[in-house]
C-alpha positions, 0 to 999 in steps of 0.5 A: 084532748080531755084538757080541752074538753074538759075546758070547753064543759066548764065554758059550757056550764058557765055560759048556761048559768049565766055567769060570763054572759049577764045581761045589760041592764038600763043605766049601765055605766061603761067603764073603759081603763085600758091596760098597756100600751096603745098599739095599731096591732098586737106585737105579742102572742096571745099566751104572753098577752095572756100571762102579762094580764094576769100578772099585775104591775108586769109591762111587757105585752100589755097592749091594747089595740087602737080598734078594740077601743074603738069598736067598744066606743062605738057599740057605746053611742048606739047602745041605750042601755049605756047612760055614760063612759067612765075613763080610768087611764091610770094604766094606759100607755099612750102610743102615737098621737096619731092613734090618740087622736083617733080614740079622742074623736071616737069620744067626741062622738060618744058624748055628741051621742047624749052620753056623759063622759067622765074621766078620773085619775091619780095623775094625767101624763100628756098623752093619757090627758089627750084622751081625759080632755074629751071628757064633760068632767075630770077628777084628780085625786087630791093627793095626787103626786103628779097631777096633769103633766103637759111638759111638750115634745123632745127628740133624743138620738145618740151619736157615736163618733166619740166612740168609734174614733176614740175607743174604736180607732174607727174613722167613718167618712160619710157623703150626703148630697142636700142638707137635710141628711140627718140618718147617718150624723150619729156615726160622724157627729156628737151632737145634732147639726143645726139642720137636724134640730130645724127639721125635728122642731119642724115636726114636733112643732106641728104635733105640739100646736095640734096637741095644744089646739085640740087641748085648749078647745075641748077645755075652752082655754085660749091656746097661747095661755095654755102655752104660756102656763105650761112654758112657765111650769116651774114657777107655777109649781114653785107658786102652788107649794108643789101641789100639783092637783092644786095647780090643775084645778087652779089651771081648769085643767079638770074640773075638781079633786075627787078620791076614786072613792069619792067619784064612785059615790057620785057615779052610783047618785047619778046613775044606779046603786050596784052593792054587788059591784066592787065600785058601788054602781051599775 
């Protein structure tokens, strides 16, 4: 009880002192870097959500919840004292497409509301580039060692049988009716039947074609020279000299190639000078 009135005093000082709750001047850029896995809901408790962000470079628990992004958007577009978002996803780690393409839509709105959308980064993985690609400009780092990284889907299952016949003296006697009946091969089978793979190409296809569709419209590419440019990746890199932020901009997969320095100066020419802040801009 005396720990937590003495926390509850403290909060009570800084609340009156106007050190957590400053408030919103014009011009605000909002920052949204995300740290974490994209989750519908929290899998961890708040104490280890807690300890894994305040411990950096730690995975486990680092979660950000598909609603909190969501909500902060959406206070974005309504809010006249927010000039523009600045998307830092170095840090994200992208849960289902589906959940991406729900926070892609929100950033659509955010800019359909008036307000720049810029997005940096030292390298884009596939689905933090879903989210990039809503933004007016993208920045790479010019050193970047992985620059944008749209490789497609897979589908990986292990299969046992191998080893319950062979190490295990285990026979498994499966009976299915159809032939789709893919759950239960990986105890009978060592690889996938071809009914397997026609059923997993079936749906990764479909989520691949969106992917590209929603990628080549916000970029204003053709579709199938995307696919076409990321079918023929290795010898484009091979072309490039292995500079893949090279290769990017020359794809018109971003817009330049900015040190987070640099960007930070242009953020703060566009928008307001802050030298209290650690990024140079409001």
């Amino acid at each position: 009880n005396l720990l937590f009135l003495l926390l509850l005093a403290v909060l009570l000082a800084a609340l009156l002192a106007g050190v957590l709750l400053k408030p919103l001047q014009p011009r605000t850029t909002l920052v949204v870097a995300p740290q974490g896995r994209l989750v519908e809901q929290f899998s961890c408790d708040a104490l280890s959500r807690a300890i894994a962000q305040a411990r950096p470079g730690t995975t486990g628990c680092r979660e950000v919840r598909v609603r909190d992004l969501l909500r902060a958007l959406e206070a974005a577009c309504g809010d006249a004292r927010i000039e523009r978002v600045v998307l830092e996803l170095d840090q994200l780690q992208p849960g289902g497409y589906a959940a991406l393409r729900e926070v892609a839509a929100a950033l659509a709105q955010v800019r359909a509301a008036g307000k720049q959308v810029i997005a940096r980064g030292d390298s884009f993985t596939q689905g933090q580039y879903l989210l990039a690609v809503q933004a007016g400009e993208i920045y790479l780092d010019p050193m970047s060692p992985g620059g944008v990284m749209l490789e497609g889907l897979a589908d990986y299952r292990q299969y046992f049988h191998q080893l319950l016949q062979d190490k295990l003296g285990v026979d498994m006697h499966l009976f299915k009716v159809g032939r789709y009946k893919s759950a239960a091969e990986p105890f009978v089978l060592d690889a996938a039947s071809p009914e397997a793979k026609e059923a997993s190409l079936y749906w990764m296809n479909d989520i691949w074609q969106r992917l590209l569709a929603d990628v080549a419209r916000a970029r204003r590419l053709d579709p199938q020279a995307l696919a076409a440019q990321i079918d023929d990746l290795p010898a484009q890199v091979q072309a490039a000299g292995g500079d893949l932020a090279q290769l990017a901009l020359r794809q018109k997969l971003v817009d330049g190639l900015k040190t987070r320095d640099e960007v930070d100066a242009l953020l703060a020419e566009r928008g307001v000078a802050d030298p209290d802040s650690d990024t140079g801009y409001r």
